[in-house]
N, CA and C atoms as an extended XYZ file, in Angstrom:
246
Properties=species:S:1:pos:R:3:atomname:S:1:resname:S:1:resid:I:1 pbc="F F F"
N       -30.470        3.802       21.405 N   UNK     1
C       -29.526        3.953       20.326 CA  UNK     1
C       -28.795        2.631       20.154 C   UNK     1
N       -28.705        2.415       19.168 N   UNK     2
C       -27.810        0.791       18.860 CA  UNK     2
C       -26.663        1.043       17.686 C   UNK     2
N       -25.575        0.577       17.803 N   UNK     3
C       -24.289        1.262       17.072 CA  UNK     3
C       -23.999       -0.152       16.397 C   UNK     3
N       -23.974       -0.276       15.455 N   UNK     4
C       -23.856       -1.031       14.613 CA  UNK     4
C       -21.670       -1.401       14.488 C   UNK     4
N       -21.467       -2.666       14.665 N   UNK     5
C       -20.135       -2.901       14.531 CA  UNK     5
C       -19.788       -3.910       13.150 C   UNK     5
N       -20.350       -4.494       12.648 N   UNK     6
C       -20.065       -5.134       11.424 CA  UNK     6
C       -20.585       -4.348       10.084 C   UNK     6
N       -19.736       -4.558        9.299 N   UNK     7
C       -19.878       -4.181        7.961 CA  UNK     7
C       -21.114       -3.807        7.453 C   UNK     7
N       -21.857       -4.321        7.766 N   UNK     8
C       -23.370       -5.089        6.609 CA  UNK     8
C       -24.150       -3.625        6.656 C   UNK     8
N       -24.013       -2.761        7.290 N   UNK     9
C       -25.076       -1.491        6.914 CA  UNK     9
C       -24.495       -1.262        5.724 C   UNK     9
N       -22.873       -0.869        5.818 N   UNK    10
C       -22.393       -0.106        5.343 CA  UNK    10
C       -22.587       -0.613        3.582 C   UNK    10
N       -22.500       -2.376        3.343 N   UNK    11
C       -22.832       -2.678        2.349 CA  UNK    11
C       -24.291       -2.745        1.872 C   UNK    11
N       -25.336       -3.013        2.530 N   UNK    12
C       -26.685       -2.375        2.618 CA  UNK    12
C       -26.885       -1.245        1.678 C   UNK    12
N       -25.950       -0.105        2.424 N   UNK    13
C       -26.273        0.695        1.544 CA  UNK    13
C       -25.523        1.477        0.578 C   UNK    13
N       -24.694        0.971        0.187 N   UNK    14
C       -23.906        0.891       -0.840 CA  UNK    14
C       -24.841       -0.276       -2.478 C   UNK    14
N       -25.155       -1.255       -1.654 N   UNK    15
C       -25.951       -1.979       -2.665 CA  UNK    15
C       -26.955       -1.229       -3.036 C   UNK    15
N       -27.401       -0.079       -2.270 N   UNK    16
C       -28.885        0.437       -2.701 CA  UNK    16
C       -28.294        1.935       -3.060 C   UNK    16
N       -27.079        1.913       -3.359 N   UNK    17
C       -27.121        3.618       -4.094 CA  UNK    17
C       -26.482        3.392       -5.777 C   UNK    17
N       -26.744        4.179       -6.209 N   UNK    18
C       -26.820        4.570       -7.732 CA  UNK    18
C       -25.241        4.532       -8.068 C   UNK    18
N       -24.667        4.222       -8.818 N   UNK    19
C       -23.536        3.991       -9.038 CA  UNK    19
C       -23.178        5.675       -9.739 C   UNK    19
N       -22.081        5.945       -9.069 N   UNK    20
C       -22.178        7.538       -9.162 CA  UNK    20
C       -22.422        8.421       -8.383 C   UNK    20
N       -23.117        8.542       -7.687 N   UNK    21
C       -23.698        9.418       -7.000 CA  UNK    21
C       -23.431        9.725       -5.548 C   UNK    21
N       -23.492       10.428       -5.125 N   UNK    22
C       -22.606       11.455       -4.355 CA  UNK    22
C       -21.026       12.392       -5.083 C   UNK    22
N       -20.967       12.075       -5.779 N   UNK    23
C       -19.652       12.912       -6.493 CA  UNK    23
C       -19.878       13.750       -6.684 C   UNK    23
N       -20.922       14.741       -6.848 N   UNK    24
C       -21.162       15.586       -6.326 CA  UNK    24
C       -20.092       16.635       -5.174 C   UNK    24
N       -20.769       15.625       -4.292 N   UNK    25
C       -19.921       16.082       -3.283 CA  UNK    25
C       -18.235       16.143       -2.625 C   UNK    25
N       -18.089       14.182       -3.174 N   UNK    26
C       -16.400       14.325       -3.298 CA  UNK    26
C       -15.517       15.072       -4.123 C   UNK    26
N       -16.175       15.778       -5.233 N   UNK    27
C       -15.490       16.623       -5.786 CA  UNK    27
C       -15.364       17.713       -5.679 C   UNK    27
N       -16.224       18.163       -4.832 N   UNK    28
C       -16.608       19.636       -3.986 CA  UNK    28
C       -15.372       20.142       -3.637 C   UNK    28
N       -14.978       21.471       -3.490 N   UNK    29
C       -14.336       22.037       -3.012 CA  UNK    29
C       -14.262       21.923       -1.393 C   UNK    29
N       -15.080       21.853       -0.842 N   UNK    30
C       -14.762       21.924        0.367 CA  UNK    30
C       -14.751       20.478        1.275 C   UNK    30
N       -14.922       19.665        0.120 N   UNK    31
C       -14.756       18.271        0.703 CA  UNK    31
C       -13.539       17.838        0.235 C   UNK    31
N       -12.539       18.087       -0.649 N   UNK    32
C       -11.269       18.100       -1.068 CA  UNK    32
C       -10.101       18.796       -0.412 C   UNK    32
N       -10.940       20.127        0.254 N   UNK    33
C       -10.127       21.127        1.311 CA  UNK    33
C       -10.009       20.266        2.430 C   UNK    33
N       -11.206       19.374        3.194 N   UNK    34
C       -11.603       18.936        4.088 CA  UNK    34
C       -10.850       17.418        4.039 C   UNK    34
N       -10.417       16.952        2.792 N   UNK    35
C        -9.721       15.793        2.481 CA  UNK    35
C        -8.007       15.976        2.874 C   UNK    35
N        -7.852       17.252        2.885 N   UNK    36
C        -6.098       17.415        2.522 CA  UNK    36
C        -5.915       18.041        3.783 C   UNK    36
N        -6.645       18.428        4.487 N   UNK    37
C        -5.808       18.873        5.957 CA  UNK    37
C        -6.337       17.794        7.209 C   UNK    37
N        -5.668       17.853        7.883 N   UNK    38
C        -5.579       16.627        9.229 CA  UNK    38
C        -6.933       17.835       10.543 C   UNK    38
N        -7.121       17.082       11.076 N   UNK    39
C        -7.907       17.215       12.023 CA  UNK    39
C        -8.961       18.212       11.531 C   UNK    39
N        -9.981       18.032       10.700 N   UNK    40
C       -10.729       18.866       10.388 CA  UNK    40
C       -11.770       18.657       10.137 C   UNK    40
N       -13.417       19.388       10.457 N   UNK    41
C       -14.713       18.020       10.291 CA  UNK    41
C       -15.275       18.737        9.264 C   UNK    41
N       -16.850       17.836        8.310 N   UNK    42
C       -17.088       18.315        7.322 CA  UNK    42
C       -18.238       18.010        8.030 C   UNK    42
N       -18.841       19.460        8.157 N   UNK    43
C       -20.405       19.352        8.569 CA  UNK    43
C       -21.198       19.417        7.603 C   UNK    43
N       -22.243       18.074        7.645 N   UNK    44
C       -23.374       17.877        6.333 CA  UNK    44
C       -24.788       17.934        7.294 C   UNK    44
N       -25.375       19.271        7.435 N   UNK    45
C       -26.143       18.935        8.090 CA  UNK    45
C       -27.913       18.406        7.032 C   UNK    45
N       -29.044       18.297        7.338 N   UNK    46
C       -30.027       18.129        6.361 CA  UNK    46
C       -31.425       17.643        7.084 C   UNK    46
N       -32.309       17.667        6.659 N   UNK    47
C       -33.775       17.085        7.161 CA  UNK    47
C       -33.687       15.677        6.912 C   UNK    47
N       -34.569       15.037        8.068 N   UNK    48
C       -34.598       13.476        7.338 CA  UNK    48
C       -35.348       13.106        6.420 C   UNK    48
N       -34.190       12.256        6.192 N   UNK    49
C       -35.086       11.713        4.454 CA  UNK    49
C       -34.308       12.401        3.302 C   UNK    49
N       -33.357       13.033        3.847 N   UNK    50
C       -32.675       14.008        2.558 CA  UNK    50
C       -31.225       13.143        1.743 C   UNK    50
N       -31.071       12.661        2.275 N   UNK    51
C       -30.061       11.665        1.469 CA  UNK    51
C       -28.995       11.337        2.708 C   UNK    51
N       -28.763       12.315        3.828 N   UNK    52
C       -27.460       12.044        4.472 CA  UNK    52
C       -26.597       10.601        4.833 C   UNK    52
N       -27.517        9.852        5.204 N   UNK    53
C       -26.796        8.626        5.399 CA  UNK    53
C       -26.361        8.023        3.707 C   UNK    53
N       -27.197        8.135        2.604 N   UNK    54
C       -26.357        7.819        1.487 CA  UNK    54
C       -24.944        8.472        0.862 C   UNK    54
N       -25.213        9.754        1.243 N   UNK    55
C       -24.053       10.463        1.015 CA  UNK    55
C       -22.954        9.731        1.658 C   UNK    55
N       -23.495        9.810        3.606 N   UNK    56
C       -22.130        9.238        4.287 CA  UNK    56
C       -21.834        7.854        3.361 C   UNK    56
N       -22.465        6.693        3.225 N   UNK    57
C       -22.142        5.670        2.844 CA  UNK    57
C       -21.057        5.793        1.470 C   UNK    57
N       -21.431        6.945        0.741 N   UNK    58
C       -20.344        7.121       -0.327 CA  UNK    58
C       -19.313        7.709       -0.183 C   UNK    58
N       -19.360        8.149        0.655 N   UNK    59
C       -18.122        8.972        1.037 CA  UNK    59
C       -17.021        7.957        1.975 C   UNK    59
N       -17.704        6.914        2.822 N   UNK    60
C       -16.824        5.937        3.120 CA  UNK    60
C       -16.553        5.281        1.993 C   UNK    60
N       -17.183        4.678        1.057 N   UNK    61
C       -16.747        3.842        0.077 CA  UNK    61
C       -15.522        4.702       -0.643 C   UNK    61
N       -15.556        6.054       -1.107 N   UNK    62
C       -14.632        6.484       -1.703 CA  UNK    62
C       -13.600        6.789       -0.803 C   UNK    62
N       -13.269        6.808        0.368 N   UNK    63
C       -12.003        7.055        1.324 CA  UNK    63
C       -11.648        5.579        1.388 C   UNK    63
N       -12.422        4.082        1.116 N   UNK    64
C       -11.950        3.046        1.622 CA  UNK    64
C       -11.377        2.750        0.160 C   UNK    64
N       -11.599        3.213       -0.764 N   UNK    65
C       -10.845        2.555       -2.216 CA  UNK    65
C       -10.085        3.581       -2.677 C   UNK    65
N        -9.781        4.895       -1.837 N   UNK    66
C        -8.881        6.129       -2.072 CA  UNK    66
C        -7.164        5.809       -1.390 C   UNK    66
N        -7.479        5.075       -0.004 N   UNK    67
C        -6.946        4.616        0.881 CA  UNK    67
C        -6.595        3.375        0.947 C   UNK    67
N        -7.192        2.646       -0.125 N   UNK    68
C        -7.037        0.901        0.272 CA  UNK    68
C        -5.521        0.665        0.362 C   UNK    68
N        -4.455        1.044       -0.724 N   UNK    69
C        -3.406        0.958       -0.574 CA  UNK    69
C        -2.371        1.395        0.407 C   UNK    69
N        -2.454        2.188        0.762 N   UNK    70
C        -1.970        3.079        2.158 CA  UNK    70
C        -2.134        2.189        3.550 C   UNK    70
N        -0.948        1.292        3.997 N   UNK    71
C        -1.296        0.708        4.869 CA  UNK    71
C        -1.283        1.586        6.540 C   UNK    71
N        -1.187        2.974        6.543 N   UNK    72
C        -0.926        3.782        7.771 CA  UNK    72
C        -2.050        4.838        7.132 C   UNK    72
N        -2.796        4.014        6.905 N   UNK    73
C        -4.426        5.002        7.116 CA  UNK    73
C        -5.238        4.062        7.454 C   UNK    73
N        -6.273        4.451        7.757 N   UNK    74
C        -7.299        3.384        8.629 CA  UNK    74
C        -8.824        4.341        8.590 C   UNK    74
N       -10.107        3.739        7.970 N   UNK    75
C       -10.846        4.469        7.740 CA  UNK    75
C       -12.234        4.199        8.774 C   UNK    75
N       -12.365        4.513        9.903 N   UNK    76
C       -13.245        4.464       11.059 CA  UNK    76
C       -14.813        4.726       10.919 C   UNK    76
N       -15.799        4.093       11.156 N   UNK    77
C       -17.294        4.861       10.784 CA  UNK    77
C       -18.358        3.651       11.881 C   UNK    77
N       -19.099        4.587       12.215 N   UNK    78
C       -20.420        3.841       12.674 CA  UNK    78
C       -21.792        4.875       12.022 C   UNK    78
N       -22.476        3.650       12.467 N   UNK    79
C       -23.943        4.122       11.743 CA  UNK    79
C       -24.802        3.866       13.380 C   UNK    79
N       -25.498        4.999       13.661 N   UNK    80
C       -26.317        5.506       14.517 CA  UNK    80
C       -27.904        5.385       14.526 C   UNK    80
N       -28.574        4.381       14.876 N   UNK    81
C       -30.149        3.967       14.523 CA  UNK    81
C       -30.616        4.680       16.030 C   UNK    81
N       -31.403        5.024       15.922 N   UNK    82
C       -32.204        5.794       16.830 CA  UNK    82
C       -33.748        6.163       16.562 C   UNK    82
């Protein structure tokens, strides 16, 4: 397993998703429920190859430009190659 600590996946794959997409999901009900209460996880489970790591990648991008202003938030992520 190798855990990635610099940026560059995360822009990787952000450069390679569709502008739009995942909103879907950030607008979801239960990812908005999952947005507004503290300590709470959002399980995405899926087969590989199904989109999950693009999803995650949008879903950091939209908490890091939801949050950019907020200097007492801090938005944490690794990417998991295996």
């Amino acid at each position: 397993m190798c855990f990635s600590v610099l940026p560059f996946e995360q822009l990787d794959f952000m450069s390679a998703s569709t502008k739009g997409s995942g909103q879907w999901l950030t607008k979801s009900t239960e990812f908005q429920t999952w947005l507004g209460q503290r300590h709470q996880t959002l399980f995405c489970p899926g087969i590989p190859g199904a989109g999950k790591t693009m999803l995650t990648a949008n879903v950091i991008d939209f908490l890091q430009t939801k949050f950019s202003n907020q200097d007492d938030v801090r938005i944490a992520f690794l990417y998991c190659n295996y």
